[in-house]
C-alpha positions in Angstrom: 171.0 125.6 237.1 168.0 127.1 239.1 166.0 124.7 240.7 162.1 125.0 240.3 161.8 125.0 244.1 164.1 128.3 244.0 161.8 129.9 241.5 158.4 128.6 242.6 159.5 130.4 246.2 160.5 133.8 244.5 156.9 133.9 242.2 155.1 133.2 245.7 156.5 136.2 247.3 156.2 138.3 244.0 152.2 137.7 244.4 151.6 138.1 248.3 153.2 134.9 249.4 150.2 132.8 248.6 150.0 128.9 250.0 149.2 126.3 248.9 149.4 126.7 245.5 152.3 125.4 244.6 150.9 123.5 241.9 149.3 126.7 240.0 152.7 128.4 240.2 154.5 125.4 238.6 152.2 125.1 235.8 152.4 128.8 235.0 156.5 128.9 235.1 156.4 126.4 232.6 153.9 128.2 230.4 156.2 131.2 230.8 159.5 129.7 229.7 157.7 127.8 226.7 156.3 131.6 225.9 159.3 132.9 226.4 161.4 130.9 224.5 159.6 131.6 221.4 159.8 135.2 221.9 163.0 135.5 222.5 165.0 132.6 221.4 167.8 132.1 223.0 170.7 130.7 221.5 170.4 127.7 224.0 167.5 126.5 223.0 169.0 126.8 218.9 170.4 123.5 217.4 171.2 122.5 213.9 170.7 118.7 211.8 171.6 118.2 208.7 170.0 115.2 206.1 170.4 114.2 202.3 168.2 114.9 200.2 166.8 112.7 197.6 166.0 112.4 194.0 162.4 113.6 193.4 161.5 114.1 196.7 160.5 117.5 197.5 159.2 116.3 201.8 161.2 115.6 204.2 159.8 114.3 207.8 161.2 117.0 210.5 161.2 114.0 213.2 162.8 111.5 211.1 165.3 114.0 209.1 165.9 116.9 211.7 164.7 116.4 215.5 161.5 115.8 217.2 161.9 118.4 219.5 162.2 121.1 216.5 159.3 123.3 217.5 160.1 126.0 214.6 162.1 126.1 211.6 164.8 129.2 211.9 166.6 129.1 208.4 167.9 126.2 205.7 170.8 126.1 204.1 171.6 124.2 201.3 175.5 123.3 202.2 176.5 121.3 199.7 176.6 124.7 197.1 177.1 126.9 200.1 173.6 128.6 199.4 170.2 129.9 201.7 167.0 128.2 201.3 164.4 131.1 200.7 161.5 130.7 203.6 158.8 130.5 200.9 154.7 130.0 202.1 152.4 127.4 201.8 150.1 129.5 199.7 152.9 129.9 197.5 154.2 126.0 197.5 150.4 125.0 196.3 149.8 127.6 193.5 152.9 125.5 192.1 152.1 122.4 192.6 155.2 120.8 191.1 155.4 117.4 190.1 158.1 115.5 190.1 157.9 113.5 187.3 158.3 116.8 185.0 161.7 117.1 184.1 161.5 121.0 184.3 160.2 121.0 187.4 163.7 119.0 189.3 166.7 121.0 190.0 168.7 122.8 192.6 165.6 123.6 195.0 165.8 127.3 196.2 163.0 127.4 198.2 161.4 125.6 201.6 158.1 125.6 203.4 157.3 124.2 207.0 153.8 121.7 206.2 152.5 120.1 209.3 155.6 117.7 209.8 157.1 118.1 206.9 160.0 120.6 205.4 159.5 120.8 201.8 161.8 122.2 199.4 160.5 123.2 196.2 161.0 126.0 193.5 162.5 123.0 191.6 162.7 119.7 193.2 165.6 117.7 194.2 167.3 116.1 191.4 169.7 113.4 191.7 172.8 115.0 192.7 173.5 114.6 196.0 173.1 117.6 198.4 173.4 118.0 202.1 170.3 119.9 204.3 171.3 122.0 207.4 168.6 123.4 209.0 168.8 125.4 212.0 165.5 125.2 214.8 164.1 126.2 218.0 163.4 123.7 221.1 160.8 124.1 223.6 162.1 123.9 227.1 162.0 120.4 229.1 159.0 120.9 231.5 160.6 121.7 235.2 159.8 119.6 238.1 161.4 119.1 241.4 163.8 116.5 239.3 164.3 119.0 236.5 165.9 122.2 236.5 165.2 125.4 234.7 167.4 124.9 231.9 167.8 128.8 230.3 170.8 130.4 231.3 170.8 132.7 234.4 169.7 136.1 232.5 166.6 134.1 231.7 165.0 133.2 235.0 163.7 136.9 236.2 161.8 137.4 233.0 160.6 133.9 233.3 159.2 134.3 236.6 157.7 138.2 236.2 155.9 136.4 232.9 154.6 133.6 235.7 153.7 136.4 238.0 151.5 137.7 235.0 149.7 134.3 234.1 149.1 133.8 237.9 147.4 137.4 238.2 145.1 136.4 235.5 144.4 133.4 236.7 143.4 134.8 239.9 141.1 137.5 238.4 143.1 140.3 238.8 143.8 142.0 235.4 145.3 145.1 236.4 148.1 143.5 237.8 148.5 141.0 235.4 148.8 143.6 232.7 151.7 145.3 235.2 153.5 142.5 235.0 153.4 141.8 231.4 154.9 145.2 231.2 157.5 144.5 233.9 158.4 141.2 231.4 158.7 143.0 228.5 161.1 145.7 229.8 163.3 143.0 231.1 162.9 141.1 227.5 164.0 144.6 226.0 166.7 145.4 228.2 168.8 142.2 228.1 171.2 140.7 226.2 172.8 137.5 224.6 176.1 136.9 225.0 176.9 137.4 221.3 175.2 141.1 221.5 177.1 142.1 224.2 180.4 141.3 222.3 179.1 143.0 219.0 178.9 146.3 221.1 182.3 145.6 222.9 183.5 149.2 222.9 186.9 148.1 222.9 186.7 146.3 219.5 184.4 149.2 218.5 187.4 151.5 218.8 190.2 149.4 217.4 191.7 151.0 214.6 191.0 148.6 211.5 194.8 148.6 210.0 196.0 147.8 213.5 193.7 144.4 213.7 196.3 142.8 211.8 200.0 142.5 212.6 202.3 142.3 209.9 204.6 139.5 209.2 
């Protein structure tokens, strides 16, 4: 991994090689990879929990039940039926307002809403039978120091630095430059790749005959 040293140097020389202000530069890399995490997120920075729901409960706690590093909620599934949670809104979860303690109101829930710390499922609530919650969410990054390293993978750390390069120009006045190299990150942002694109367009499996995928027995 890329130590913040490394990338502290290269953001100096991409804004005149400024001194002394190391500290500036730190503080706006680690704005940039928590920005650009959230725009692009990386599978890295994607885990999963799972948690059992209970009987008449429609909240569940996201630090007690999934992580609390979760930043966002991606997408729930309810595995126990092998069925998608629909991403439902809060507007949506009030007009409801389902009470538990009406027996037409508790079933197989097919809905869930993210409400300050809580995922709630609704659209029936749980009932008794037991069902298993996975639920997939995005990290922020750890903060980098000169202890901690920038933890992306490698195709990460040039966006990560021109979106520094941008915070720094604004925070030195200079908004023509800033707004260049906002551009500059979002043409690298564009023109990259996860790993899993790059073998969904692998022109060799793209040309493989489909009755020749298989071999017979």
């Amino acid at each position: 991994m890329t130590t913040l040293v490394t990338m502290r140097g290269r953001v100096k020389t991409g804004i005149g090689g400024k001194q002394g202000f190391d500290t500036e530069v730190d503080l706006a890399l680690n704005e940039a990879q928590i920005q650009h995490v959230i725009t692009v997120k990386p599978a890295e920075s994607q885990e999963s929990a799972t948690f059992s729901i209970v009987s008449a409960t429609a909240s569940y706690n996201i630090i007690t039940n999934v992580n609390a590093d979760a930043y966002a909620i991606m997408y729930v599934r309810n595995t126990t039926d092998d069925e998608p949670l629909v991403q439902g809104t809060v507007y949506e979860w009030h007009l409801q307002n389902q009470d538990g303690t009406v027996s037409s109101n508790v079933g197989k829930p097919h809905k869930w809403v993210h409400v300050e710390d809580d995922i709630v499922l609704y659209d029936k609530i749980p009932d008794a039978t037991a069902r298993t919650i996975k639920v997939l969410y995005l990290t922020l990054p750890v903060t980098m120091t000169t202890a901690v390293d920038f933890e992306l993978q490698k195709e990460h750390e040039r966006p990560v630095e021109q979106l520094a390069k941008s915070l720094l120009w604004l925070d030195l006045g200079n908004e023509a430059k800033a707004a260049s190299a906002l551009q500059a990150y979002q043409e690298l942002v564009t023109s990259r790749f996860e790993p899993e694109q790059v073998e969904d367009e692998n022109a060799i499996f793209q040309m493989q005959p489909i009755d020749n995928l298989y071999e017979a027995d």
